[in-house]
PDB file of N, CA, C and O in Angstrom:
ATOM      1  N   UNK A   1       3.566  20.767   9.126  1.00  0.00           N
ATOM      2  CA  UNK A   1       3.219  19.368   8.850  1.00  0.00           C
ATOM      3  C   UNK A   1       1.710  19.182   8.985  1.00  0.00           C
ATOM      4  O   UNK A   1       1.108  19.608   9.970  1.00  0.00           O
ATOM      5  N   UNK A   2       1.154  18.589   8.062  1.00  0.00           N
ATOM      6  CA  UNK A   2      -0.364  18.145   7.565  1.00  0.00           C
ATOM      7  C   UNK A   2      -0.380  16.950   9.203  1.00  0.00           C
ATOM      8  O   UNK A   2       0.346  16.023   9.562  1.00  0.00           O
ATOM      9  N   UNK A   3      -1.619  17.633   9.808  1.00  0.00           N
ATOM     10  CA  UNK A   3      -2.059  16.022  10.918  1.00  0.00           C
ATOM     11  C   UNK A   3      -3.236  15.342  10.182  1.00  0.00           C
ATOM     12  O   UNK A   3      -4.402  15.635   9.918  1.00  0.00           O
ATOM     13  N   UNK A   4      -2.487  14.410   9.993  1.00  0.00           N
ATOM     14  CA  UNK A   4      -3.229  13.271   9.701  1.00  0.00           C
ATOM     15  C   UNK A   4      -4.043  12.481  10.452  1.00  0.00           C
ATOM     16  O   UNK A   4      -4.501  11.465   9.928  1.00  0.00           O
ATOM     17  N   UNK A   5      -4.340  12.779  11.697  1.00  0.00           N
ATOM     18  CA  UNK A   5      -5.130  11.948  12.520  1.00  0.00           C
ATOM     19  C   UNK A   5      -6.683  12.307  12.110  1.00  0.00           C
ATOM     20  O   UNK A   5      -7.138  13.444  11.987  1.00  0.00           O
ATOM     21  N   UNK A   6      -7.502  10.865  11.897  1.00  0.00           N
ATOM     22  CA  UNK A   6      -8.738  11.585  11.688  1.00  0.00           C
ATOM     23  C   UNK A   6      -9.814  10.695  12.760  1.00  0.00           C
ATOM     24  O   UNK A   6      -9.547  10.645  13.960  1.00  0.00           O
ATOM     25  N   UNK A   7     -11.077   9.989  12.178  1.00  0.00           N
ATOM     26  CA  UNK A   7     -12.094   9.540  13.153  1.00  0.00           C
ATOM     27  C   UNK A   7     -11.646   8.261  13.248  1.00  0.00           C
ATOM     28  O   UNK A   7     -11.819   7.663  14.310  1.00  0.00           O
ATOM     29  N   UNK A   8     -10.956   7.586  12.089  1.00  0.00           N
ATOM     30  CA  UNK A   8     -10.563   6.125  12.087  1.00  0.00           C
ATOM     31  C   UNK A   8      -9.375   6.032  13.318  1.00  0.00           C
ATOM     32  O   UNK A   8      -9.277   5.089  14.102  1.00  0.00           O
ATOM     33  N   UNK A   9      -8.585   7.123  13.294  1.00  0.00           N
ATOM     34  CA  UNK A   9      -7.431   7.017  14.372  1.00  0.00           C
ATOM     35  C   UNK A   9      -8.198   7.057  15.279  1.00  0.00           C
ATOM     36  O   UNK A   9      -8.520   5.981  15.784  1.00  0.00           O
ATOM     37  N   UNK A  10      -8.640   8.032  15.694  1.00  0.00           N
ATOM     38  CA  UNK A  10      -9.120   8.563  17.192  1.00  0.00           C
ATOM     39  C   UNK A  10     -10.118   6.876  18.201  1.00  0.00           C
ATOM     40  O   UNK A  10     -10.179   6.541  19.384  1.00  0.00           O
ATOM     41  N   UNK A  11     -10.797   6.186  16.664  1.00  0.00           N
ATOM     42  CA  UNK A  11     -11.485   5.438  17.376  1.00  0.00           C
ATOM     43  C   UNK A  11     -10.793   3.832  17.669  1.00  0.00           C
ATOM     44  O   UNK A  11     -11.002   2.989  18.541  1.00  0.00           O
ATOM     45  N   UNK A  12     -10.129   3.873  16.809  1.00  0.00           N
ATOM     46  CA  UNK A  12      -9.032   2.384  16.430  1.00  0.00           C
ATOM     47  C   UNK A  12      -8.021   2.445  18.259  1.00  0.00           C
ATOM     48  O   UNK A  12      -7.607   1.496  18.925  1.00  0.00           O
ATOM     49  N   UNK A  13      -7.940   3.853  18.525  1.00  0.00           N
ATOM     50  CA  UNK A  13      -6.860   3.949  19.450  1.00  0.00           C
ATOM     51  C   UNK A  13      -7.524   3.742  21.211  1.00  0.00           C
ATOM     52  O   UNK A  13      -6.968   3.889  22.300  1.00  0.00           O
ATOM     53  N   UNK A  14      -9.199   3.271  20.764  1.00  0.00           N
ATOM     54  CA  UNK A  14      -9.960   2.708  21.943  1.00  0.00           C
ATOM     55  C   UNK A  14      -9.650   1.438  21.795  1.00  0.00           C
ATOM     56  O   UNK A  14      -9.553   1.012  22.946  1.00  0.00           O
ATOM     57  N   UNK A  15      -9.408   0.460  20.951  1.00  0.00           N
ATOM     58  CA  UNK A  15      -9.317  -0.915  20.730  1.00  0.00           C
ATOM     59  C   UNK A  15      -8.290  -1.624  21.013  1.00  0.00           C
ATOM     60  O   UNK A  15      -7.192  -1.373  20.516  1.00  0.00           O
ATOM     61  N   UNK A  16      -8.528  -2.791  22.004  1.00  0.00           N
ATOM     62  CA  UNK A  16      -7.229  -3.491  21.998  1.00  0.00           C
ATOM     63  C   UNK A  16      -6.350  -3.824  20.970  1.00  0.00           C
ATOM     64  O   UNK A  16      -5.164  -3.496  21.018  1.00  0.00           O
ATOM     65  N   UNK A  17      -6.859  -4.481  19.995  1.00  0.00           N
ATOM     66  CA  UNK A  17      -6.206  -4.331  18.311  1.00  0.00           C
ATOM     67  C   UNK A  17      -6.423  -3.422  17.883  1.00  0.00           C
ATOM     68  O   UNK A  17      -7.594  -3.388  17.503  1.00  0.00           O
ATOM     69  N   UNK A  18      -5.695  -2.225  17.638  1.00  0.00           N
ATOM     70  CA  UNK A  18      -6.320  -1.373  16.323  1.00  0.00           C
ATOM     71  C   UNK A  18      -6.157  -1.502  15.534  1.00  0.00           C
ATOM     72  O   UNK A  18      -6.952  -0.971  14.759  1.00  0.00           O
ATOM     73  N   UNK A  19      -4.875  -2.402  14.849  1.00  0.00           N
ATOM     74  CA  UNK A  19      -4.499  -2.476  13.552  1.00  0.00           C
ATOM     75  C   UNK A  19      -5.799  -4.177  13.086  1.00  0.00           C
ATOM     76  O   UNK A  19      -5.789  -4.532  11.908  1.00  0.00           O
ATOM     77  N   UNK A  20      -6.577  -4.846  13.933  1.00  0.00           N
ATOM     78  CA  UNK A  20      -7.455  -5.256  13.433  1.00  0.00           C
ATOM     79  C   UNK A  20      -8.240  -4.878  13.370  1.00  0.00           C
ATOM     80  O   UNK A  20      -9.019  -5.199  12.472  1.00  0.00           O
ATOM     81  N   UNK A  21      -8.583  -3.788  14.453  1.00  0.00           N
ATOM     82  CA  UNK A  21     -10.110  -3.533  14.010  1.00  0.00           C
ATOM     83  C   UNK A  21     -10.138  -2.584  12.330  1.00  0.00           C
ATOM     84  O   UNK A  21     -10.921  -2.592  11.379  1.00  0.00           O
ATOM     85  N   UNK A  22      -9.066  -1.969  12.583  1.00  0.00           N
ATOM     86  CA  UNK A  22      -8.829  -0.611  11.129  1.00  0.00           C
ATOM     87  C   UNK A  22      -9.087  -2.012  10.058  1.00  0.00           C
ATOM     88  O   UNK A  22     -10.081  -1.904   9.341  1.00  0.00           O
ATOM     89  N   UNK A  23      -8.312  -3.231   9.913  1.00  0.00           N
ATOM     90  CA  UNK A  23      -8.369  -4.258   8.520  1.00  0.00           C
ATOM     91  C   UNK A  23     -10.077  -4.453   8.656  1.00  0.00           C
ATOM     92  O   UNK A  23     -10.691  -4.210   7.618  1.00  0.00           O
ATOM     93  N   UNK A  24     -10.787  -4.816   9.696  1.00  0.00           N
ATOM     94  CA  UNK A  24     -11.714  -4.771   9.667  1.00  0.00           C
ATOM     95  C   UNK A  24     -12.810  -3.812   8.820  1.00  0.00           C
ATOM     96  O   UNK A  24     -13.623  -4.043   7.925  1.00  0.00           O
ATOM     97  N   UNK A  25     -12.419  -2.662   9.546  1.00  0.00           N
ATOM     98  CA  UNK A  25     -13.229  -1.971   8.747  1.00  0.00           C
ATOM     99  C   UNK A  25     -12.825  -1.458   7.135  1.00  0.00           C
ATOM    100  O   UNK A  25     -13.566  -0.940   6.300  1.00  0.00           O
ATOM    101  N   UNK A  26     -11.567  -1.760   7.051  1.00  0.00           N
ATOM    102  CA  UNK A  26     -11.277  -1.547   5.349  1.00  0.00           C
ATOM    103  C   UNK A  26     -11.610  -2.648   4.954  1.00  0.00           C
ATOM    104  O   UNK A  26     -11.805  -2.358   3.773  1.00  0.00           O
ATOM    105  N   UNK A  27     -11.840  -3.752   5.029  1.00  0.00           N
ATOM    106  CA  UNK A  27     -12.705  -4.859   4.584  1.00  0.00           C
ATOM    107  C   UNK A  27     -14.026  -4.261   3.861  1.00  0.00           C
ATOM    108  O   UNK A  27     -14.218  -4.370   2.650  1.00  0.00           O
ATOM    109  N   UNK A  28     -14.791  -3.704   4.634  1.00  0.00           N
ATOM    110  CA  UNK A  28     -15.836  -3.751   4.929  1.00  0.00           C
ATOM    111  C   UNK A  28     -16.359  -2.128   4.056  1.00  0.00           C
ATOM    112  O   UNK A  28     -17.542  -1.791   4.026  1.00  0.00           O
ATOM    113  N   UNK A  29     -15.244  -1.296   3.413  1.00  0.00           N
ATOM    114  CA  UNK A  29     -16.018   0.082   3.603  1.00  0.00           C
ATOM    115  C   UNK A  29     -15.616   0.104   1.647  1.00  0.00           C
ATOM    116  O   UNK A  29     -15.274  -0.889   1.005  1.00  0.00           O
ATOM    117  N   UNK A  30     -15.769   1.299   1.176  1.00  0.00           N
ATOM    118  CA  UNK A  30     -15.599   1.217  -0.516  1.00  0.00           C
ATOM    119  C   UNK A  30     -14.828   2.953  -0.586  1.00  0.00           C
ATOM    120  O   UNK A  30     -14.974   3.856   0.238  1.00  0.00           O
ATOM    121  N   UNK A  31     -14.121   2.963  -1.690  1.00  0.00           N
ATOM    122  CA  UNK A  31     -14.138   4.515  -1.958  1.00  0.00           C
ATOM    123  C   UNK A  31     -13.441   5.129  -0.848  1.00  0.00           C
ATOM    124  O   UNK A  31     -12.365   4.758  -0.380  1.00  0.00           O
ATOM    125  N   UNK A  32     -14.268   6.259  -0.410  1.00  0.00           N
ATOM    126  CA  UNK A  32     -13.152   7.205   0.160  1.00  0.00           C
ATOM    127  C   UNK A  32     -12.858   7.260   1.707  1.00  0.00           C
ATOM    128  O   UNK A  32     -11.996   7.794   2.405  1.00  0.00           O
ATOM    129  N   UNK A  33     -14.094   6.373   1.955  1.00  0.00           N
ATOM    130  CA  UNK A  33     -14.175   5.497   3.272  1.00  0.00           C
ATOM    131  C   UNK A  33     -12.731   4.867   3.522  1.00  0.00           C
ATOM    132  O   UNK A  33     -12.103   5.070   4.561  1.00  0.00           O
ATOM    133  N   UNK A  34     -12.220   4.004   2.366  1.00  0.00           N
ATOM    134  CA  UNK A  34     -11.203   3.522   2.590  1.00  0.00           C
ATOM    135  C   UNK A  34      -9.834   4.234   2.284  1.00  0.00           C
ATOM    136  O   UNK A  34      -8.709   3.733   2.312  1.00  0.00           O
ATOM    137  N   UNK A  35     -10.168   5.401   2.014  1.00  0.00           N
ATOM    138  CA  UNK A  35      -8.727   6.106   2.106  1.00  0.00           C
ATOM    139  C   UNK A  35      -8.305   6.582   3.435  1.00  0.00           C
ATOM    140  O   UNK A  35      -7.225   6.412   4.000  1.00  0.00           O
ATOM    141  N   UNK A  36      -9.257   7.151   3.790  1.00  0.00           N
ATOM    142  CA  UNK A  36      -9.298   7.272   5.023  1.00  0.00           C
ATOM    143  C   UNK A  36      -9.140   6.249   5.985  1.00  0.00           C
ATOM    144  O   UNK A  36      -8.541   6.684   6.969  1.00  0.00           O
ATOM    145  N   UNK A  37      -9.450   5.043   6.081  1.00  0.00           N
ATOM    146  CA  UNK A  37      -9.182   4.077   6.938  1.00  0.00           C
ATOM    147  C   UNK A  37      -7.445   3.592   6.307  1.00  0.00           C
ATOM    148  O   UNK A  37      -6.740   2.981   7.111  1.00  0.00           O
ATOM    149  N   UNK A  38      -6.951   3.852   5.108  1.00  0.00           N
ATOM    150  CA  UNK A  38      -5.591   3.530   5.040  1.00  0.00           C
ATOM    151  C   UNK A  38      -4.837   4.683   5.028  1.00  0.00           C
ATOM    152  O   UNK A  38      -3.638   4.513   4.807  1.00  0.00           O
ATOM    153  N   UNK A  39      -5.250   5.897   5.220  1.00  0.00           N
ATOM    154  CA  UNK A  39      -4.004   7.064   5.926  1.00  0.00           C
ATOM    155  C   UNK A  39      -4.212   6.761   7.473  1.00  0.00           C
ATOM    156  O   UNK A  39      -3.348   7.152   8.258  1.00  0.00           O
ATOM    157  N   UNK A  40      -5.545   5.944   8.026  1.00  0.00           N
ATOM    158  CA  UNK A  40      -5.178   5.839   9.687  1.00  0.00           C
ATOM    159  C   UNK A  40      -4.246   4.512   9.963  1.00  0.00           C
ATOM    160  O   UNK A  40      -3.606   4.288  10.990  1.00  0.00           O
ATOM    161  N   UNK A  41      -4.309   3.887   9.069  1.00  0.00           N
ATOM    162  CA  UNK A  41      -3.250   2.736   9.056  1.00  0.00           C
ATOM    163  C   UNK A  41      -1.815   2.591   8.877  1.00  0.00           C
ATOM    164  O   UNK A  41      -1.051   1.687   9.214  1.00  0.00           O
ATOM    165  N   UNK A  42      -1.601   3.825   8.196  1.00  0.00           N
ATOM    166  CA  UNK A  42      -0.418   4.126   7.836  1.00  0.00           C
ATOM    167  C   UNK A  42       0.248   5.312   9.903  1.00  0.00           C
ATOM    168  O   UNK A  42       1.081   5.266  10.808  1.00  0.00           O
ATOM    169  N   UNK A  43      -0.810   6.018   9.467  1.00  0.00           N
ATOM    170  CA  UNK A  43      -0.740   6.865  10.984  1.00  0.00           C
ATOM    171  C   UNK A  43      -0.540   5.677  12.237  1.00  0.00           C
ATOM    172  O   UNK A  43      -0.135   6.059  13.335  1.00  0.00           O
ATOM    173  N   UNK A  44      -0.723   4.814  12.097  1.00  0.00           N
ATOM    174  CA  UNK A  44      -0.718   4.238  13.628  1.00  0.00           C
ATOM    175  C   UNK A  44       0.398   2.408  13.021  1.00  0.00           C
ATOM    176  O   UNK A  44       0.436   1.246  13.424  1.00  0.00           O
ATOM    177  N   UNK A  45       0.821   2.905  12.332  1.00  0.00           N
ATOM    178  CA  UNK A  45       2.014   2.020  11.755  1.00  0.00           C
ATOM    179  C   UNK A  45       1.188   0.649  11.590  1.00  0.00           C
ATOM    180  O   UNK A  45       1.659  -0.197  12.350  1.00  0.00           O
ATOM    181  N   UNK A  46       0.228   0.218  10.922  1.00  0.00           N
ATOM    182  CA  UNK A  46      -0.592  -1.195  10.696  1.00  0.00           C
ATOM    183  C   UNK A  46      -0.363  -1.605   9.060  1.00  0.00           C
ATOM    184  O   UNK A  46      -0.456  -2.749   8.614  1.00  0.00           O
ATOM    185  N   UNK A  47      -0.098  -0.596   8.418  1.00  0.00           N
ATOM    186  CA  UNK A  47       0.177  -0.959   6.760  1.00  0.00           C
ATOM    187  C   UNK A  47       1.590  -1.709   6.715  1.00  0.00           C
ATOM    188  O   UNK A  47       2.623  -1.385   7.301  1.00  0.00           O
ATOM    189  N   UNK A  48       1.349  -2.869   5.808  1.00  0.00           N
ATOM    190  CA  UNK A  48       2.808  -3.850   5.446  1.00  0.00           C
ATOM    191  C   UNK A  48       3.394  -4.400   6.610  1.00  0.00           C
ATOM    192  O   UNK A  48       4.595  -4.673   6.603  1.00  0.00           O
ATOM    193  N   UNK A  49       2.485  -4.653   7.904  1.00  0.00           N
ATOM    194  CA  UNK A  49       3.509  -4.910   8.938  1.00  0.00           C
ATOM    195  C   UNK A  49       4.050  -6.654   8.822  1.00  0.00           C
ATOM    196  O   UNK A  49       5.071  -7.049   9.385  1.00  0.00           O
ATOM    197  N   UNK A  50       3.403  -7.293   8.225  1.00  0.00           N
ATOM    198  CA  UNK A  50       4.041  -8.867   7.782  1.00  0.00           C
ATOM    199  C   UNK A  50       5.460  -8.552   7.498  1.00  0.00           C
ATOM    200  O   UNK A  50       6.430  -9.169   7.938  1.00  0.00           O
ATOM    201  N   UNK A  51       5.478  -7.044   6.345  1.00  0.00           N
ATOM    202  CA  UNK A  51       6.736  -7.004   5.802  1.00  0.00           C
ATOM    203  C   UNK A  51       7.932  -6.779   6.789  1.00  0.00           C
ATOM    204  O   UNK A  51       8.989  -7.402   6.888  1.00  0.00           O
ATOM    205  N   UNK A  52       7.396  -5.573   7.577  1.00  0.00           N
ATOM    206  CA  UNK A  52       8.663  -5.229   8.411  1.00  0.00           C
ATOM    207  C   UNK A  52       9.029  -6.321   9.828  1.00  0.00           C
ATOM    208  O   UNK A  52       9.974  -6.254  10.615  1.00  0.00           O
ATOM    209  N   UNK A  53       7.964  -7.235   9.776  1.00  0.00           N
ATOM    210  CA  UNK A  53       8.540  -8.361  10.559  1.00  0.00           C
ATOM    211  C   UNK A  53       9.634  -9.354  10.161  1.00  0.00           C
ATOM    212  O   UNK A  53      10.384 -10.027  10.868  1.00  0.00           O
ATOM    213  N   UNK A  54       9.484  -9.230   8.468  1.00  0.00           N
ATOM    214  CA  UNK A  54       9.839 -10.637   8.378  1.00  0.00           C
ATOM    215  C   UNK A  54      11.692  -9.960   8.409  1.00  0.00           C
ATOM    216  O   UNK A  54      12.637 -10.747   8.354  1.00  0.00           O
TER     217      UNK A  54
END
């Protein structure tokens, strides 16, 4: 199995929010910056979570 953890995980997982600070910085980044900030989103379960609440 491929680990997917990269610098976005490692640093998101200092933050009281990580799944805001990660939207934060995919706000904020372009390109491949943001692939990387959405495989750490997906890694630390923050992608679609509205969905799996509702």
């Amino acid at each position: 199995m491929q680990n997917k953890e990269n610098e976005y995980v490692r640093e998101a997982r200092k933050r009281p929010d990580p799944c805001e600070w990660l939207q934060e910085q995919y706000d904020g980044a372009a390109g491949e910056e943001r692939e990387k900030i959405q495989l750490a989103q997906k890694f630390l379960r923050c992608r679609n979570k509205q969905k799996r609440k509702a």
